[in-house]
N, CA, C and O atoms as a Maestro MAE file, in Angstrom:
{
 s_m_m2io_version
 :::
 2.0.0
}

f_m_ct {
 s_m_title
 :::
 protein
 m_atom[300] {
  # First column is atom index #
  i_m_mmod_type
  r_m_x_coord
  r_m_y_coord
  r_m_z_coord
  i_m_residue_number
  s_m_chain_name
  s_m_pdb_residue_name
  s_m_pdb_atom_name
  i_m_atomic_number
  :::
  1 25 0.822 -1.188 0.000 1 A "UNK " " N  " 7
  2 3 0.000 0.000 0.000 1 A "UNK " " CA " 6
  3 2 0.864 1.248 0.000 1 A "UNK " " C  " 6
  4 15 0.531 2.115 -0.808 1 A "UNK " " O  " 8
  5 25 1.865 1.474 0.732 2 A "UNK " " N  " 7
  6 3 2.601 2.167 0.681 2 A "UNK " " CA " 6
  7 2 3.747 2.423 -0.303 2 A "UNK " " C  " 6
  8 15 4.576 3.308 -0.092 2 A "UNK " " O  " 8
  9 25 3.771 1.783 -1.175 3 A "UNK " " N  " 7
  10 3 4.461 1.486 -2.428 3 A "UNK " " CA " 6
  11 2 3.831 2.240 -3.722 3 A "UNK " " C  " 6
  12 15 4.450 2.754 -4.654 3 A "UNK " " O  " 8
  13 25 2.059 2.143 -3.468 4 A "UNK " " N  " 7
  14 3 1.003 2.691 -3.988 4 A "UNK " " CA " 6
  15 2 1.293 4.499 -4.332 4 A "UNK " " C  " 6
  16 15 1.470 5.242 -5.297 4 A "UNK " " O  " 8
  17 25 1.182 4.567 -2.627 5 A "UNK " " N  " 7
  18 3 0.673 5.769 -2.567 5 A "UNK " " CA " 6
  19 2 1.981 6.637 -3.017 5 A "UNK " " C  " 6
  20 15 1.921 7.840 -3.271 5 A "UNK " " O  " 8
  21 25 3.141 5.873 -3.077 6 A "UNK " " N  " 7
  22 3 4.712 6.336 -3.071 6 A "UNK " " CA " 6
  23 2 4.386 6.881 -4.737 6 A "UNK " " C  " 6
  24 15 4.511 8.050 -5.102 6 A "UNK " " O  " 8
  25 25 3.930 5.689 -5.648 7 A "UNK " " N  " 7
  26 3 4.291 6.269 -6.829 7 A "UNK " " CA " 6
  27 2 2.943 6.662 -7.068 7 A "UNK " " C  " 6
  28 15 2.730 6.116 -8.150 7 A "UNK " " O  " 8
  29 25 1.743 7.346 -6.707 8 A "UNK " " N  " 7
  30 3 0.792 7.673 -6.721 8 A "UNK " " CA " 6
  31 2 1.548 9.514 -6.823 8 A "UNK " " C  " 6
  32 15 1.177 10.269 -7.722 8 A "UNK " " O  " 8
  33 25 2.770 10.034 -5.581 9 A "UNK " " N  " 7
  34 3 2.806 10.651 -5.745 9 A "UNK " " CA " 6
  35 2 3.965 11.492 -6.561 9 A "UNK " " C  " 6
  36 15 4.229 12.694 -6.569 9 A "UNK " " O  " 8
  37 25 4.410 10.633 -7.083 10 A "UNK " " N  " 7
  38 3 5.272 10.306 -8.526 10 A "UNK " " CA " 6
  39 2 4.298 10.606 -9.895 10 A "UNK " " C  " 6
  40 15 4.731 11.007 -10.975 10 A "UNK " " O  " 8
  41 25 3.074 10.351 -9.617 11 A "UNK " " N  " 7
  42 3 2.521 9.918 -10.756 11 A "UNK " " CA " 6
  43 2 2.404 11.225 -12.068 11 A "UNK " " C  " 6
  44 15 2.438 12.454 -11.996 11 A "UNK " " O  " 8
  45 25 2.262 10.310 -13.172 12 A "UNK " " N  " 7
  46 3 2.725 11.627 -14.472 12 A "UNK " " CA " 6
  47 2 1.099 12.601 -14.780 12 A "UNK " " C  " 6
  48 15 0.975 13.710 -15.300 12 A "UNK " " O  " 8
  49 25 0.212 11.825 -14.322 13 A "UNK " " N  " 7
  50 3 -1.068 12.680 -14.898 13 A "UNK " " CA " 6
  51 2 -2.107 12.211 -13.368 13 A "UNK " " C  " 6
  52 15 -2.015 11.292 -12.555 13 A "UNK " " O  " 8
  53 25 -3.169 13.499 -13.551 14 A "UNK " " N  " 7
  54 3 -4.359 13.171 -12.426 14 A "UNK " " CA " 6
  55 2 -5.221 11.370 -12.447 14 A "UNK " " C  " 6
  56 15 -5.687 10.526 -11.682 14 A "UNK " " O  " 8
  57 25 -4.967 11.649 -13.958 15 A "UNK " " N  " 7
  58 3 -5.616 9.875 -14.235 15 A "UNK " " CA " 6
  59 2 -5.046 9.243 -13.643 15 A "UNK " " C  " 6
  60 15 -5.564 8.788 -12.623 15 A "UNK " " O  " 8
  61 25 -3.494 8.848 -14.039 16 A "UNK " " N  " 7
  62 3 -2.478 8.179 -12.922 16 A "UNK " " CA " 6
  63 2 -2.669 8.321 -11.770 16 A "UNK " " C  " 6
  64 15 -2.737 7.262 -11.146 16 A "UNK " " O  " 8
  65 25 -2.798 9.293 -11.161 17 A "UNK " " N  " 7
  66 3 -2.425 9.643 -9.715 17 A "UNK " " CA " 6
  67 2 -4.065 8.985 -8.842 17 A "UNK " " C  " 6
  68 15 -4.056 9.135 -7.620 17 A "UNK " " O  " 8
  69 25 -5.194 8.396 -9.379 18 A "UNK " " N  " 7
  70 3 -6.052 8.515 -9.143 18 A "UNK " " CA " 6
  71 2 -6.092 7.261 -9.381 18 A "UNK " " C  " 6
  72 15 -6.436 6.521 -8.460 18 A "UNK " " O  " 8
  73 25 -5.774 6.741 -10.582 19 A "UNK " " N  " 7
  74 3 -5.492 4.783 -10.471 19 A "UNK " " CA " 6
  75 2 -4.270 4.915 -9.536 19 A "UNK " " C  " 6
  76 15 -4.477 3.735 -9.253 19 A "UNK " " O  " 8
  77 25 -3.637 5.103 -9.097 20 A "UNK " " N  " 7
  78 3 -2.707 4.540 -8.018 20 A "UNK " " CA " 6
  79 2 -3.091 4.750 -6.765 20 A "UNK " " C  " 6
  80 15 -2.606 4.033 -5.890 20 A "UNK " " O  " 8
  81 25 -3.975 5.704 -6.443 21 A "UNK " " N  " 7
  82 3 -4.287 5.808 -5.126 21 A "UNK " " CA " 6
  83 2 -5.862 4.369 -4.619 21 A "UNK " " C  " 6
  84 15 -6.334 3.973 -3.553 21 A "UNK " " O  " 8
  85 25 -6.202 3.982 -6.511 22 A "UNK " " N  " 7
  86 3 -7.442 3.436 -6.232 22 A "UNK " " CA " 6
  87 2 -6.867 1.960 -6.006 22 A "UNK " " C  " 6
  88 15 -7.468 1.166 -5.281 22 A "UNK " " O  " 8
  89 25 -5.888 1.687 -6.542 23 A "UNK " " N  " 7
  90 3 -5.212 0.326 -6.568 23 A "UNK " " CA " 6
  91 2 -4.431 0.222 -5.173 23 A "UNK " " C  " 6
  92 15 -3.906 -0.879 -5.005 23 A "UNK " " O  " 8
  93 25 -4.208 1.357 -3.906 24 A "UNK " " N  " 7
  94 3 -3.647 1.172 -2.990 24 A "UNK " " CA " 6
  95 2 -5.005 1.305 -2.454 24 A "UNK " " C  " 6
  96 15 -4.909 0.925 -1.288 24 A "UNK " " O  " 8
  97 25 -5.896 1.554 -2.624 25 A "UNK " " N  " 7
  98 3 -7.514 1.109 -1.541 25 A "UNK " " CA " 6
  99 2 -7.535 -0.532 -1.600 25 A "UNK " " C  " 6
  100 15 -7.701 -1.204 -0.582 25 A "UNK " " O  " 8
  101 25 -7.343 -1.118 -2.937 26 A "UNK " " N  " 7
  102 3 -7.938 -1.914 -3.215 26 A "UNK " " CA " 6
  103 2 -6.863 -3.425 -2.359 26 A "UNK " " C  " 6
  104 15 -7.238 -4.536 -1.984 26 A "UNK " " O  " 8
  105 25 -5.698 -2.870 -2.333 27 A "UNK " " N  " 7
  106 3 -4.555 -3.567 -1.625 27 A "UNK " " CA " 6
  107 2 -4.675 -3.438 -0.288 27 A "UNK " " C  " 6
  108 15 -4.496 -4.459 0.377 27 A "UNK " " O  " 8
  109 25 -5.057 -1.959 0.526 28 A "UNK " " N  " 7
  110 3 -5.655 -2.130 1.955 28 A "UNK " " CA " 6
  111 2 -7.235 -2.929 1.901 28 A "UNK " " C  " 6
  112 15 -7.839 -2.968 2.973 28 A "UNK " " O  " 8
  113 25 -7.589 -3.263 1.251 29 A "UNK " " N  " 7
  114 3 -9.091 -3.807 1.142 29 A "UNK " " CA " 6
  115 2 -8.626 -5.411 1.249 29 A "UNK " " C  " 6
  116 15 -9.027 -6.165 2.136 29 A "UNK " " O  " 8
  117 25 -7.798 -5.751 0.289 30 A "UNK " " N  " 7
  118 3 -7.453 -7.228 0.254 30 A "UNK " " CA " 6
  119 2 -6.221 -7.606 1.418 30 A "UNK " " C  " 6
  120 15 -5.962 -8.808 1.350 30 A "UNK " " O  " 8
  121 25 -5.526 -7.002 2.302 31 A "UNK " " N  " 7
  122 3 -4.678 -7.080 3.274 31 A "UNK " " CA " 6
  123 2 -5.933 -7.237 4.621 31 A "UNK " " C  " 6
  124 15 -5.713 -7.844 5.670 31 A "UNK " " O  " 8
  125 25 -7.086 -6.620 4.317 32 A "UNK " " N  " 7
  126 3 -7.982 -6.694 5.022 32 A "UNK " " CA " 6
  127 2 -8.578 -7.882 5.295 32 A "UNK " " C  " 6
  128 15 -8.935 -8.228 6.421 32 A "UNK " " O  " 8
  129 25 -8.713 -8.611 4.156 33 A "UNK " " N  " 7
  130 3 -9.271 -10.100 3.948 33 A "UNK " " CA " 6
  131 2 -8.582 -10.718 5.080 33 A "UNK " " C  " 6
  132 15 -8.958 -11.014 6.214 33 A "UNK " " O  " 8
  133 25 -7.184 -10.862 4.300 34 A "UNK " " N  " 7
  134 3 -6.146 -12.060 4.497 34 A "UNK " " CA " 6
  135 2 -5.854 -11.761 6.156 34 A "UNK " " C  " 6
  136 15 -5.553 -12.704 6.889 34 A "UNK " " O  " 8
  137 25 -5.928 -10.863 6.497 35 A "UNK " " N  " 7
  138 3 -6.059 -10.663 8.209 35 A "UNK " " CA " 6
  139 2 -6.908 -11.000 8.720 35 A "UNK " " C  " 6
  140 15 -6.788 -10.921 9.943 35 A "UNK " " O  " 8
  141 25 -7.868 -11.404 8.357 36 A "UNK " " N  " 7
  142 3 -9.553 -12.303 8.931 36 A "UNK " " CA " 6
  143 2 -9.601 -13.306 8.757 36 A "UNK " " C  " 6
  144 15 -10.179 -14.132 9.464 36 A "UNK " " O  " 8
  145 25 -9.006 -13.502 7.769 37 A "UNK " " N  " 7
  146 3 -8.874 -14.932 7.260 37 A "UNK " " CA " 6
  147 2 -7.573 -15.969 8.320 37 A "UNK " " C  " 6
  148 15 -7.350 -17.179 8.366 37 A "UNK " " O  " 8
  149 25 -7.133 -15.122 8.836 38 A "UNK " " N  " 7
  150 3 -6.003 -15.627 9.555 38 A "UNK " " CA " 6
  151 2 -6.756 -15.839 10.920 38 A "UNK " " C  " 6
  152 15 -7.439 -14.968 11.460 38 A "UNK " " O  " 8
  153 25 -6.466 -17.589 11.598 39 A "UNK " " N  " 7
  154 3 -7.162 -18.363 12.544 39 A "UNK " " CA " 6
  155 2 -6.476 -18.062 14.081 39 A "UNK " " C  " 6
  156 15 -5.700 -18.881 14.573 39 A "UNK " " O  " 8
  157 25 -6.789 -16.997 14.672 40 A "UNK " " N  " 7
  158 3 -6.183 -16.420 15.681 40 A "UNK " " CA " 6
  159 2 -7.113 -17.061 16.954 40 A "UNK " " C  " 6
  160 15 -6.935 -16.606 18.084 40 A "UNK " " O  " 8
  161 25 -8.022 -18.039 16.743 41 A "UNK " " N  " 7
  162 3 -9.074 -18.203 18.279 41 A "UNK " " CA " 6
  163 2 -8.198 -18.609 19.729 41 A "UNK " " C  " 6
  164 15 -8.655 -18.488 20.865 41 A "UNK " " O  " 8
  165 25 -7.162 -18.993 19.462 42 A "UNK " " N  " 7
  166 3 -7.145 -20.145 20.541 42 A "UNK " " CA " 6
  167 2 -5.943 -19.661 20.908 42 A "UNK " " C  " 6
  168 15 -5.296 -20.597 21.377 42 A "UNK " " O  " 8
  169 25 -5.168 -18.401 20.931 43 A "UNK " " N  " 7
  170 3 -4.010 -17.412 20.762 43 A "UNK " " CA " 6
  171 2 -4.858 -15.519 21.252 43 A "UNK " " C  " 6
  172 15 -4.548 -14.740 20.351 43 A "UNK " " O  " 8
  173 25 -5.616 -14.895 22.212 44 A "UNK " " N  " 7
  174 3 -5.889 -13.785 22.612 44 A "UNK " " CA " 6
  175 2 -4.683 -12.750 22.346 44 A "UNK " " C  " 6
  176 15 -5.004 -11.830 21.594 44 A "UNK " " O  " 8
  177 25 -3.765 -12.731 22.672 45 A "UNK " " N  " 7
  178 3 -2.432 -11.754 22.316 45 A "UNK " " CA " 6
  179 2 -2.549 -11.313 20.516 45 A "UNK " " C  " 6
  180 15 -2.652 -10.188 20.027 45 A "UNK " " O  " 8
  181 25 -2.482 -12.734 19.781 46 A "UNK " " N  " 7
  182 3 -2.195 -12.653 18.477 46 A "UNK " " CA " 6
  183 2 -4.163 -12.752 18.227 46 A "UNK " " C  " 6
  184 15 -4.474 -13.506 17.305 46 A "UNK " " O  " 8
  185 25 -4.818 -12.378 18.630 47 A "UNK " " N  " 7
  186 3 -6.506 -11.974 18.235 47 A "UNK " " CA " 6
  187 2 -6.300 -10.418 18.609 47 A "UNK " " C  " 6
  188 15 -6.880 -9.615 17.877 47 A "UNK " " O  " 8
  189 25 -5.653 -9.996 19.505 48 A "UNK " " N  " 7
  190 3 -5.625 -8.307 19.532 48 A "UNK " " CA " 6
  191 2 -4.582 -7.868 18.350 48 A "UNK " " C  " 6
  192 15 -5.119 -7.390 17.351 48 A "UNK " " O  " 8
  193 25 -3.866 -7.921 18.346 49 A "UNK " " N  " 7
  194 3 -3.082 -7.376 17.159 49 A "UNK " " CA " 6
  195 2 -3.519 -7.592 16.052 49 A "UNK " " C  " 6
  196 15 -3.098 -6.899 15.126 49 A "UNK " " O  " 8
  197 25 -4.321 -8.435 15.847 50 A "UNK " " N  " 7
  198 3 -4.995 -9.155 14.377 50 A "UNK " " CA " 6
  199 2 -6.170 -7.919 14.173 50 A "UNK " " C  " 6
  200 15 -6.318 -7.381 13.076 50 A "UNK " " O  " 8
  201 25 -6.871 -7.592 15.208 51 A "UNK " " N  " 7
  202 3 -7.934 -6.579 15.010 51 A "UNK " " CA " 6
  203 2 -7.108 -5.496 15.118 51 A "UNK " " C  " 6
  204 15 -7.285 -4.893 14.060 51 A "UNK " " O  " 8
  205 25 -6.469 -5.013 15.641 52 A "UNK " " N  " 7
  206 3 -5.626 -3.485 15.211 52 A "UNK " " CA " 6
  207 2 -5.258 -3.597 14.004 52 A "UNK " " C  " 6
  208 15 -5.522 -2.621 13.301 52 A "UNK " " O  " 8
  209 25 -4.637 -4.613 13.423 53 A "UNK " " N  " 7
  210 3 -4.155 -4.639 11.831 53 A "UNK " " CA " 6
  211 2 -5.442 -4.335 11.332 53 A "UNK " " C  " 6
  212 15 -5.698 -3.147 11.134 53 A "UNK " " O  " 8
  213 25 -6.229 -5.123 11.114 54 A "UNK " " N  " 7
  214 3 -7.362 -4.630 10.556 54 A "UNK " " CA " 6
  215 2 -8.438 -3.125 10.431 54 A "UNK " " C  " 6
  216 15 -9.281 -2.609 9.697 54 A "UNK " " O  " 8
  217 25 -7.747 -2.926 11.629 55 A "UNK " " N  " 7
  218 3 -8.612 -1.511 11.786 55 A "UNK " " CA " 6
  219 2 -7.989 -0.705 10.961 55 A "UNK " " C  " 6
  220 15 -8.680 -0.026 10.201 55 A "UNK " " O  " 8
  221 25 -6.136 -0.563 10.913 56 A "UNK " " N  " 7
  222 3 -5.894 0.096 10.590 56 A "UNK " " CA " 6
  223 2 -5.545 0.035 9.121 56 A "UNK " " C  " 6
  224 15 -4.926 0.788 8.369 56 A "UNK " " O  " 8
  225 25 -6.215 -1.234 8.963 57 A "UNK " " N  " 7
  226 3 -6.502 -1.454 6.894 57 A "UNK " " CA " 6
  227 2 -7.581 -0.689 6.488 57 A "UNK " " C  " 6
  228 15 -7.704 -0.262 5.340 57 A "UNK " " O  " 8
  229 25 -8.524 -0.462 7.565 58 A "UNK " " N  " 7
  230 3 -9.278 -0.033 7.315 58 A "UNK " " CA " 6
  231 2 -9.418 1.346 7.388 58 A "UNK " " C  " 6
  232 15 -10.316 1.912 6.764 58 A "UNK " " O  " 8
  233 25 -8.576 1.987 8.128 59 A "UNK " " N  " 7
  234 3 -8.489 3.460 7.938 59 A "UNK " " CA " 6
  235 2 -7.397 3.640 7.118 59 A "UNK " " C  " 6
  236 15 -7.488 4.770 6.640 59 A "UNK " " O  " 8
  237 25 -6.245 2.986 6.657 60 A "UNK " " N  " 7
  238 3 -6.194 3.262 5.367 60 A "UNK " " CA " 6
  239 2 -6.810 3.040 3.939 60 A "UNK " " C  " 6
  240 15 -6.236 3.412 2.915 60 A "UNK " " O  " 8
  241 25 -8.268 2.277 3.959 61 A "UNK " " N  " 7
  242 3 -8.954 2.511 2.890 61 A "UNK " " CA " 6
  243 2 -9.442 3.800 3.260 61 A "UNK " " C  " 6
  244 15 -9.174 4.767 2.547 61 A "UNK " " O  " 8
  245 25 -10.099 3.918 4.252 62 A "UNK " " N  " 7
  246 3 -11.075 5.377 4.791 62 A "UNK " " CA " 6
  247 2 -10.147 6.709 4.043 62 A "UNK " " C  " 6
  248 15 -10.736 7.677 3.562 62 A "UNK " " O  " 8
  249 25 -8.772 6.598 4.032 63 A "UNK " " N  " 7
  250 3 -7.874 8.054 4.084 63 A "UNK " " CA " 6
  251 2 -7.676 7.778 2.641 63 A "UNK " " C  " 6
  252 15 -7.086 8.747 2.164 63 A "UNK " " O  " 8
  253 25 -7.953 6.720 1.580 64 A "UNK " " N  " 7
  254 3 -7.159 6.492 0.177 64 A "UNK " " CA " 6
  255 2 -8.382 6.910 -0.373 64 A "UNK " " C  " 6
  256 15 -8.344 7.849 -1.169 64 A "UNK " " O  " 8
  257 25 -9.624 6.311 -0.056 65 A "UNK " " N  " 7
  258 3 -10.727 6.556 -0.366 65 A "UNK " " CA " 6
  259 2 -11.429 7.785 -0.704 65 A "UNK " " C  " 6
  260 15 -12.221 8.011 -1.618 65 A "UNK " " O  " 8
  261 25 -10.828 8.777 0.524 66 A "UNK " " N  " 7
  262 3 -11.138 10.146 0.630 66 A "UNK " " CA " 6
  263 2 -10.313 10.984 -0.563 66 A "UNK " " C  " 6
  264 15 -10.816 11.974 -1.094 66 A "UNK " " O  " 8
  265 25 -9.326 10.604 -0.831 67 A "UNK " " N  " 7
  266 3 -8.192 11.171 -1.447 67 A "UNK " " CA " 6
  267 2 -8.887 10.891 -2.818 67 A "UNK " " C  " 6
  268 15 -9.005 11.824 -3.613 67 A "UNK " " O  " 8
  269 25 -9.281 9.838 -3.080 68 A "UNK " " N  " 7
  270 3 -9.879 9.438 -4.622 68 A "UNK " " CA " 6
  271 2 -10.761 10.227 -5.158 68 A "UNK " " C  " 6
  272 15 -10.671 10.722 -6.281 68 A "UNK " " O  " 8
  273 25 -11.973 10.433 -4.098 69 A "UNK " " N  " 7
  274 3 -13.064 11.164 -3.949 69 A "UNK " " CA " 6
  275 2 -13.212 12.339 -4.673 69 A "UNK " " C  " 6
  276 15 -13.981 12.689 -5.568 69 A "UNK " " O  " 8
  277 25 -11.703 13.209 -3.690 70 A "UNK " " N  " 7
  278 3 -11.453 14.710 -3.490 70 A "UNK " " CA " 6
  279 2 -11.280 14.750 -5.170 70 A "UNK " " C  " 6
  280 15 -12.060 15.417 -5.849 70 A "UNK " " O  " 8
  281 25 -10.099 13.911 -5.816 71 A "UNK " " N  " 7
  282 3 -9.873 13.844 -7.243 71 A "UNK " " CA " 6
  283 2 -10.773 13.782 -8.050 71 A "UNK " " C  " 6
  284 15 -10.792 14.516 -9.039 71 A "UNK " " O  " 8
  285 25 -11.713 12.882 -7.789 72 A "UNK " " N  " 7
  286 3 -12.305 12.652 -8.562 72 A "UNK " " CA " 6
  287 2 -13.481 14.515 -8.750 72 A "UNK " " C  " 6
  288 15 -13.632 15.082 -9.832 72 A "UNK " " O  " 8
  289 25 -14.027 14.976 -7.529 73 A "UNK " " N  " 7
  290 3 -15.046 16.231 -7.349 73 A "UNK " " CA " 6
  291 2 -13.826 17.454 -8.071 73 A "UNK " " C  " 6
  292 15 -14.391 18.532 -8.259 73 A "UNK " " O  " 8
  293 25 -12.734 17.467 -8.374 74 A "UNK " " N  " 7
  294 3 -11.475 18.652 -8.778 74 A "UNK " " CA " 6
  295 2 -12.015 18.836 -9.864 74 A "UNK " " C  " 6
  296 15 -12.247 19.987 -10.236 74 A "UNK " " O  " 8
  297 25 -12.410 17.523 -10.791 75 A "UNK " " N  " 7
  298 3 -12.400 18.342 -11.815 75 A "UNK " " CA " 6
  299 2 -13.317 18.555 -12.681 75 A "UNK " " C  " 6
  300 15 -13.134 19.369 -13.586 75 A "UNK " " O  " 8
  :::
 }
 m_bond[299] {
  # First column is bond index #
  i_m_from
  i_m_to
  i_m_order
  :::
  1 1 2 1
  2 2 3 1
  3 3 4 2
  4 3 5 1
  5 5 6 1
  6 6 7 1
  7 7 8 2
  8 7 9 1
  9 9 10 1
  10 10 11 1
  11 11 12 2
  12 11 13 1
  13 13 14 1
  14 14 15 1
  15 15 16 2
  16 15 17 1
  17 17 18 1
  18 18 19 1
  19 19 20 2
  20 19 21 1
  21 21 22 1
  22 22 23 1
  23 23 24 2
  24 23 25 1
  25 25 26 1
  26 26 27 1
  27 27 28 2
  28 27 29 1
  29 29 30 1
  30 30 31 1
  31 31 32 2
  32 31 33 1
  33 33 34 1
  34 34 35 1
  35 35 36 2
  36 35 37 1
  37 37 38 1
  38 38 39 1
  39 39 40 2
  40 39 41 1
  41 41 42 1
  42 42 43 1
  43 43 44 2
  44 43 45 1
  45 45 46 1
  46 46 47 1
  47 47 48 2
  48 47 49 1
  49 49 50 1
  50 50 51 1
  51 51 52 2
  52 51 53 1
  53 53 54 1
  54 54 55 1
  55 55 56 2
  56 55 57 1
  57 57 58 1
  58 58 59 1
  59 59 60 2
  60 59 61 1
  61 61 62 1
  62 62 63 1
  63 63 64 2
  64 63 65 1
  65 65 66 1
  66 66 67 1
  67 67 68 2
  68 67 69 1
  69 69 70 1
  70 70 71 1
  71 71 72 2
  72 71 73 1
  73 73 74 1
  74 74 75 1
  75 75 76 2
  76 75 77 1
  77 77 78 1
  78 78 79 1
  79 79 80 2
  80 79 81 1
  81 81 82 1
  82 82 83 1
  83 83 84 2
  84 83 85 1
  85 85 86 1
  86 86 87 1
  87 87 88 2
  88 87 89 1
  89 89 90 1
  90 90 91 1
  91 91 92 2
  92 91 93 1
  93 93 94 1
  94 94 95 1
  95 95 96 2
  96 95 97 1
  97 97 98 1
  98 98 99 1
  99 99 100 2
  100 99 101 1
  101 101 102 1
  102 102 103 1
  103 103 104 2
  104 103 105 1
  105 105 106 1
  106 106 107 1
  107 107 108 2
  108 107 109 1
  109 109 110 1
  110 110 111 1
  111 111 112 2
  112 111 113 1
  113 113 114 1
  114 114 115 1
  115 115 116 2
  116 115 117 1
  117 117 118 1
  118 118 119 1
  119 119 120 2
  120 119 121 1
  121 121 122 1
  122 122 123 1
  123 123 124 2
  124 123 125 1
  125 125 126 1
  126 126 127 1
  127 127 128 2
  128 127 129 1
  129 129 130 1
  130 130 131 1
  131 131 132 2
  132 131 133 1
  133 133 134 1
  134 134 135 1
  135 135 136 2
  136 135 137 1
  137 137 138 1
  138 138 139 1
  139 139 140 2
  140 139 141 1
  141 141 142 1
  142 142 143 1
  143 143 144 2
  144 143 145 1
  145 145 146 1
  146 146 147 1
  147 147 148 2
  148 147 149 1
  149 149 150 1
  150 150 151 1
  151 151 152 2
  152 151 153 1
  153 153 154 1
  154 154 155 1
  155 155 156 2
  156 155 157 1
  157 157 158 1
  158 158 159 1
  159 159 160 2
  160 159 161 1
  161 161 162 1
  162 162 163 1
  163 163 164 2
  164 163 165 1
  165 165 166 1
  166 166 167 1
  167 167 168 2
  168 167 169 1
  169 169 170 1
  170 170 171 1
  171 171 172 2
  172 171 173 1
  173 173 174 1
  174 174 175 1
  175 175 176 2
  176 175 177 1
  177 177 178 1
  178 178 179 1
  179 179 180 2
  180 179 181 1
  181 181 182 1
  182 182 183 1
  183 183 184 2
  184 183 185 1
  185 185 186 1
  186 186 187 1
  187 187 188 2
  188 187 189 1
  189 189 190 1
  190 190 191 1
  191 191 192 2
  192 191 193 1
  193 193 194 1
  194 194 195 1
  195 195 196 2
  196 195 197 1
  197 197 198 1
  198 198 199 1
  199 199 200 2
  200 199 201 1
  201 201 202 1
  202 202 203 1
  203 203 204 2
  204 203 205 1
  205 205 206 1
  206 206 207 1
  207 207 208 2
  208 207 209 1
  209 209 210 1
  210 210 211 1
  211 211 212 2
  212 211 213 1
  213 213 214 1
  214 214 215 1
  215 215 216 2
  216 215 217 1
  217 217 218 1
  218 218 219 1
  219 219 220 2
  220 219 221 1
  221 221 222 1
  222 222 223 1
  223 223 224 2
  224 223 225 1
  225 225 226 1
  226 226 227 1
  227 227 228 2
  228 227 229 1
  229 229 230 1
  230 230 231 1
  231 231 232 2
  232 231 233 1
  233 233 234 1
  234 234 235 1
  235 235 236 2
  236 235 237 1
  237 237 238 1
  238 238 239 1
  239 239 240 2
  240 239 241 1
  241 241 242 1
  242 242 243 1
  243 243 244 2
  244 243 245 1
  245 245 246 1
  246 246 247 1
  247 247 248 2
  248 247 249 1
  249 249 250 1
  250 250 251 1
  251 251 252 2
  252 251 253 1
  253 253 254 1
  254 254 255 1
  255 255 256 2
  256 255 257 1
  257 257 258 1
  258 258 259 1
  259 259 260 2
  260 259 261 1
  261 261 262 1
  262 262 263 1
  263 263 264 2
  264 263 265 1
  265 265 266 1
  266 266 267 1
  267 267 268 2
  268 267 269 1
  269 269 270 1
  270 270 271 1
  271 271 272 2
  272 271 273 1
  273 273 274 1
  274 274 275 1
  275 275 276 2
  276 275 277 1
  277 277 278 1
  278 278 279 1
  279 279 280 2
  280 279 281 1
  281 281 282 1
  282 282 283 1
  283 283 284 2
  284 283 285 1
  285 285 286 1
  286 286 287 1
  287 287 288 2
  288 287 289 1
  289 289 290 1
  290 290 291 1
  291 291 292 2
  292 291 293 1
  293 293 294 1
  294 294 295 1
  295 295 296 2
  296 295 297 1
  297 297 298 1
  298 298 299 1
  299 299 300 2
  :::
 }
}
């Protein structure tokens, strides 16, 4: 995701810059999965950190999301 947003702000045109920020939602969206998907029941230590990861996949869709948005209403 952060790789995303790196050349997101590299990027050569608003089109670019707007597929890269949408393809780093879509990578905090699927990092989101694979963290739920991961069998933490019978382990409490590694079930709290598993939901902070997640939350904070999820507020980086919330902040990539917003950013897309803003692009998209500019122009």
């Amino acid at each position: 995701m952060a790789a995303n947003y790196i050349e997101a702000n590299e990027s050569l045109s608003k089109k670019d810059f707007r597929m890269r920020i949408k393809i780093g939602r879509k990578e905090a969206k699927e990092s989101r999965l694979w963290l739920r998907l991961i069998d933490t029941e019978n382990r409490p230590e590694a079930r709290a950190h598993q939901e902070r990861l997640c939350m904070e996949a999820q507020e980086l869709m919330n902040i990539l999301g917003a950013i897309f948005r803003k692009c998209e209403g500019g122009e």
